[in-house]
Backbone as CSV, one residue per row, in Angstrom:
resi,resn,N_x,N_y,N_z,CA_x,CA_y,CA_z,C_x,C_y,C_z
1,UNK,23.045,5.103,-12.330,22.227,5.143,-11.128,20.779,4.835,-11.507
2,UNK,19.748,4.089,-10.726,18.415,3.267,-11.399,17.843,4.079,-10.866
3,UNK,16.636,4.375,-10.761,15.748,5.258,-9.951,14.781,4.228,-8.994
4,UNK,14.853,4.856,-8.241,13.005,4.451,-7.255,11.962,4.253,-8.044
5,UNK,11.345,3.160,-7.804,9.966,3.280,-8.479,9.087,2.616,-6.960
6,UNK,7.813,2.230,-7.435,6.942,1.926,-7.182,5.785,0.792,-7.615
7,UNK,5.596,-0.710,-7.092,4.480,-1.333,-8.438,3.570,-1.158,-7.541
8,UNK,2.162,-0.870,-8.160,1.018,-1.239,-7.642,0.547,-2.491,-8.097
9,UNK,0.313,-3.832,-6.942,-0.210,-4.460,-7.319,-2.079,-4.649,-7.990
10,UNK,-2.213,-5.525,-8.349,-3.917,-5.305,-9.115,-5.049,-5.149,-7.865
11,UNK,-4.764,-5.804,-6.718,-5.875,-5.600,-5.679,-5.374,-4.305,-4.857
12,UNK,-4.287,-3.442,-5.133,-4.020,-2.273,-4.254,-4.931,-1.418,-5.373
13,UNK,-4.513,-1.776,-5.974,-5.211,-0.326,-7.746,-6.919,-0.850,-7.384
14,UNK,-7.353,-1.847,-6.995,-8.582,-2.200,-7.173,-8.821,-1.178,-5.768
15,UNK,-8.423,-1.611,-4.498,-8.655,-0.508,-3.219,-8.312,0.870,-3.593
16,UNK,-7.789,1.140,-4.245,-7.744,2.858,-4.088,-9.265,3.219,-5.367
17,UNK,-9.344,2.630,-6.140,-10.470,2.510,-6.957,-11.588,3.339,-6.112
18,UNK,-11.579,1.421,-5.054,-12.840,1.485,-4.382,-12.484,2.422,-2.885
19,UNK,-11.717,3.199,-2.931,-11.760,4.039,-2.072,-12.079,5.333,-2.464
20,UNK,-11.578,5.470,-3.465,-11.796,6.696,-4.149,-13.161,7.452,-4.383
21,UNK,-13.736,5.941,-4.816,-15.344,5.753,-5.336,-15.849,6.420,-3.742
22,UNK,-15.855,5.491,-3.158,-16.076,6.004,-1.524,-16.152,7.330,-0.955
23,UNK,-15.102,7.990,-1.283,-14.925,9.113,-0.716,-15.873,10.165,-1.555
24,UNK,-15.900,9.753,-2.716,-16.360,10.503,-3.758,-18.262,10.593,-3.950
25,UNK,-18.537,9.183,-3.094,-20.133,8.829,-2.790,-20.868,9.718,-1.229
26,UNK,-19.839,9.455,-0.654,-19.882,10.442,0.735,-19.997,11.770,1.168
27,UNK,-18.326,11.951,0.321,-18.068,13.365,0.277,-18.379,14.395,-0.744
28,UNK,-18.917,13.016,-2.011,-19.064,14.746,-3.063,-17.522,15.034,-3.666
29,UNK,-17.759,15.604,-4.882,-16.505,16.516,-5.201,-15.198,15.913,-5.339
30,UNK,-14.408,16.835,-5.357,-13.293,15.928,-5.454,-12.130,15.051,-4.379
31,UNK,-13.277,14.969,-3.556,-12.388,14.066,-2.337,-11.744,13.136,-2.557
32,UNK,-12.292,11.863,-3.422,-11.696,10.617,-4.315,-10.530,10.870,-5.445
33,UNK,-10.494,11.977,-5.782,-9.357,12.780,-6.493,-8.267,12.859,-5.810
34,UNK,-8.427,13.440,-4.834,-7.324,14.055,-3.948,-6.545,13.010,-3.261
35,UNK,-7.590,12.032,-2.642,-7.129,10.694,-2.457,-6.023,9.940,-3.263
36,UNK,-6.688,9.649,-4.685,-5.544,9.263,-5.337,-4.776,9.945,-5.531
37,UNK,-4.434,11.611,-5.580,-3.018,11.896,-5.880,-2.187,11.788,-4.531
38,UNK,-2.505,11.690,-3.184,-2.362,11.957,-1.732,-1.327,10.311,-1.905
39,UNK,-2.285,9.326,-2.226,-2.055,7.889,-2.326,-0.635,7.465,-3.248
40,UNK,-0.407,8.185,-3.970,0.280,8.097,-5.357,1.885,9.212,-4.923
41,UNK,1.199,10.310,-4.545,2.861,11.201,-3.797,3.133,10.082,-2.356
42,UNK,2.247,9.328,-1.709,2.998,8.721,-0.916,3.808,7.140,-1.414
43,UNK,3.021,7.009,-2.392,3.683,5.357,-3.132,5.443,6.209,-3.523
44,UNK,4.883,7.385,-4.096,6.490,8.312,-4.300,7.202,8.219,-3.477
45,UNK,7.104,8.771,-1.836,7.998,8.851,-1.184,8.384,7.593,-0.811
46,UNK,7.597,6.217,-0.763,8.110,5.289,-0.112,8.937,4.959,-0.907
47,UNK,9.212,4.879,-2.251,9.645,4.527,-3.581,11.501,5.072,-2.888
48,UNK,11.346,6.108,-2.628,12.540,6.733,-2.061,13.602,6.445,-0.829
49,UNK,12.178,5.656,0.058,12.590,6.201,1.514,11.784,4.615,1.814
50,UNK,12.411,3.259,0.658,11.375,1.850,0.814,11.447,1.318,2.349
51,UNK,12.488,2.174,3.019,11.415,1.363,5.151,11.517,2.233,5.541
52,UNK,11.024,3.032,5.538,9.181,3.946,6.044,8.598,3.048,6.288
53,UNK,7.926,3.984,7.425,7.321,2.797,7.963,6.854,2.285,9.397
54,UNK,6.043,1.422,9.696,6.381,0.323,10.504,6.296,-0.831,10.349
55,UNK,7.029,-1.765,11.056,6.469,-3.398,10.492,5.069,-3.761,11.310
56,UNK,4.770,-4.739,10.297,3.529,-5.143,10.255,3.172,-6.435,11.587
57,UNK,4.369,-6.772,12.003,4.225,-8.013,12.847,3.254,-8.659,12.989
58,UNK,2.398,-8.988,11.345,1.793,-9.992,10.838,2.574,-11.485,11.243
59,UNK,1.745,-12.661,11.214,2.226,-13.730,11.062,2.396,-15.068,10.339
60,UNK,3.054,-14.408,9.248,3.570,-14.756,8.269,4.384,-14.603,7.645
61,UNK,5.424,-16.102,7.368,6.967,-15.928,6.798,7.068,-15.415,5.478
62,UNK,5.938,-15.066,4.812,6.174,-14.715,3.481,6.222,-12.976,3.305
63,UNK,5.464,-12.472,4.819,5.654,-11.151,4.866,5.669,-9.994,5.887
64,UNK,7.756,-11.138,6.533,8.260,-10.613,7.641,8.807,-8.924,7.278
65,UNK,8.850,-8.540,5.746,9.285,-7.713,5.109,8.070,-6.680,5.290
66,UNK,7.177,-6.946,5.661,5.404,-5.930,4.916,5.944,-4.970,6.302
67,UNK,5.594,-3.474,5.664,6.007,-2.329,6.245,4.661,-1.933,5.863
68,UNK,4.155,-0.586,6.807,2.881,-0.140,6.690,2.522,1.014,7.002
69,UNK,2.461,1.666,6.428,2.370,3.870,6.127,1.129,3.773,6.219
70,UNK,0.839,5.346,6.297,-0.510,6.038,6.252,-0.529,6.832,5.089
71,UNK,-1.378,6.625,4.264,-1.852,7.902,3.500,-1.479,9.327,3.600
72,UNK,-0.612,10.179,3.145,-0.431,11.770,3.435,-2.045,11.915,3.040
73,UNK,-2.558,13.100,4.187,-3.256,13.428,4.599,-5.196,12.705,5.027
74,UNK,-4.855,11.197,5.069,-5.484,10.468,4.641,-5.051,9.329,5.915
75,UNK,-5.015,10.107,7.143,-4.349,9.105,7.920,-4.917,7.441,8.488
76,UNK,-6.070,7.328,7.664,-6.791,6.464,8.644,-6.768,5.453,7.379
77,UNK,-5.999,5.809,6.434,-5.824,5.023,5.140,-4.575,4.173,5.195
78,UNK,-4.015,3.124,5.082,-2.788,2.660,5.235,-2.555,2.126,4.176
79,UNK,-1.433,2.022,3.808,-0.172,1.137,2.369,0.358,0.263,3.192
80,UNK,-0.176,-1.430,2.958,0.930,-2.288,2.989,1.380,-2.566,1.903
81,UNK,3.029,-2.685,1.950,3.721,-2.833,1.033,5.382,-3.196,1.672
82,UNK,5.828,-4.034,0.452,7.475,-4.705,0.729,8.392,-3.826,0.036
83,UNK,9.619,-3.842,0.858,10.694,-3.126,0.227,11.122,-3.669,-0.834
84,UNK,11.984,-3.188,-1.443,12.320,-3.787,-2.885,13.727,-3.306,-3.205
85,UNK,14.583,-3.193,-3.613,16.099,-3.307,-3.935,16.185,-1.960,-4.374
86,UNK,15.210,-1.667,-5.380,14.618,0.104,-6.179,13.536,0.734,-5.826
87,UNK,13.205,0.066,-4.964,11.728,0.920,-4.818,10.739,0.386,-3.824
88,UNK,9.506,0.343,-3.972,8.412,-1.169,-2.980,7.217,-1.255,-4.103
89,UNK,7.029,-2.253,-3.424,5.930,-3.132,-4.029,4.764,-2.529,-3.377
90,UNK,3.409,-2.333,-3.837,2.220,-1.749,-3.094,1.498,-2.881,-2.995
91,UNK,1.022,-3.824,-2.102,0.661,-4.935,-1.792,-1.529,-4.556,-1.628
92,UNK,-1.302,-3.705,-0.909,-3.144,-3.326,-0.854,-3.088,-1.620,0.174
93,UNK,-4.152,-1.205,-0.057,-4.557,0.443,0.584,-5.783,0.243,1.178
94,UNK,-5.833,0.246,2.829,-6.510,-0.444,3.812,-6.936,0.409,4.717
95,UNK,-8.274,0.802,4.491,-8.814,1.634,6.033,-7.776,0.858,7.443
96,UNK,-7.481,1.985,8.157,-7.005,1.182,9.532,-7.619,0.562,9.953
97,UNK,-8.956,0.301,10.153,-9.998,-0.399,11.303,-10.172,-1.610,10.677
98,UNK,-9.059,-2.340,9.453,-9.259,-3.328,8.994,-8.502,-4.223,9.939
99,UNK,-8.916,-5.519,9.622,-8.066,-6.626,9.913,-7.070,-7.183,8.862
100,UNK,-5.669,-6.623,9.468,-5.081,-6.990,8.387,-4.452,-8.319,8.329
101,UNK,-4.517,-8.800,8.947,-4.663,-10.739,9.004,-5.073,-11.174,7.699
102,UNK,-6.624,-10.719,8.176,-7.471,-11.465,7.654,-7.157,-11.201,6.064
103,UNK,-6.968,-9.907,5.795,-7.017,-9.524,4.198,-6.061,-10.546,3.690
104,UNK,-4.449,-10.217,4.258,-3.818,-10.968,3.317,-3.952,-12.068,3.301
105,UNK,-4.404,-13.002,4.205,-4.273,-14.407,4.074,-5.656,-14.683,3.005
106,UNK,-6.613,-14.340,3.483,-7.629,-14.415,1.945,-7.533,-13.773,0.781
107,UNK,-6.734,-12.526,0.476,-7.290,-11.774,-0.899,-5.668,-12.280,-1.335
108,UNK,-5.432,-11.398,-2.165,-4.442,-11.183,-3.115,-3.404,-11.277,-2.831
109,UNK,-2.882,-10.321,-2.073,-1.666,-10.264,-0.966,-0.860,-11.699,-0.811
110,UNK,-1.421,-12.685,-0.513,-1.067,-13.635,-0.514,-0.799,-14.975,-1.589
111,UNK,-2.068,-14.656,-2.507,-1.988,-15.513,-3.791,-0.883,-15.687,-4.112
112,UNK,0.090,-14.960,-4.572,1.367,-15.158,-5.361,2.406,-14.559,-4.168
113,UNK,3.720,-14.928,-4.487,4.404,-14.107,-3.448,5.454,-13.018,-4.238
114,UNK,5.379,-11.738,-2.872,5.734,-10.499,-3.669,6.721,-10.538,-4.178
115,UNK,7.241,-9.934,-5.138,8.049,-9.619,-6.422,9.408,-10.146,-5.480
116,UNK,10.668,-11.089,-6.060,11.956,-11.733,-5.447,13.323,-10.596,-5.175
117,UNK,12.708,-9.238,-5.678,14.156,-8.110,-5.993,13.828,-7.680,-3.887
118,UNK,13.489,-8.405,-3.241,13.235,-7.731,-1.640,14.980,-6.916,-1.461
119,UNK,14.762,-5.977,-0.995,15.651,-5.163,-0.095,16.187,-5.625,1.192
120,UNK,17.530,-5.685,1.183,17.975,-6.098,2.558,18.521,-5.648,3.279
């Protein structure tokens, strides 16, 4: 039996970074802490439970798959990310009030396409 995992891609690890930093410039203390472990037990559960979720009804064929959570306790924080056969892929970690159009078609998200093990 394989286990669940989880990948973080390099521009999701770069957003929780710079979220962390954020919370941590604002709030002081260990808010940016808590964040990442909050961020990290939820990459867990999706790892478990890969559609969680809702779809993204983005428009784009490369990511009719992108499902999109909230942060445990961090609701205004979202995980897009693709299912995966063992687990999901963490694609980027996105204030809600983003445009998420816009991200993937310019940043990372889109550069390469996500990992071929998709879940069906």
């Amino acid at each position: 039996m394989s286990q669940n995992r989880y990948t973080v891609r390099p521009r999701a690890d770069r957003d929780l970074d710079d979220q962390a930093h954020h919370f941590e410039t604002v709030a002081g203390g260990e808010l940016g802490h808590r964040f990442l472990v909050a961020a990290h037990d939820t990459f867990t559960l999706l790892a478990t439970q890969p559609k969680h979720g809702w779809h993204s009804r983005l428009q784009h064929p490369k990511l009719k798959s992108l499902r999109v959570f909230r942060v445990k306790d961090f609701e205004k924080m979202l995980i897009l990310c693709i299912p995966l056969v063992n687990g999901v892929e963490i694609l980027r970690v996105v204030h809600g009030s983003s445009n998420l159009q816009s991200l993937l078609n310019r940043g990372a998200g889109m550069k390469a396409a996500p990992s071929q093990m998709r879940a069906t």
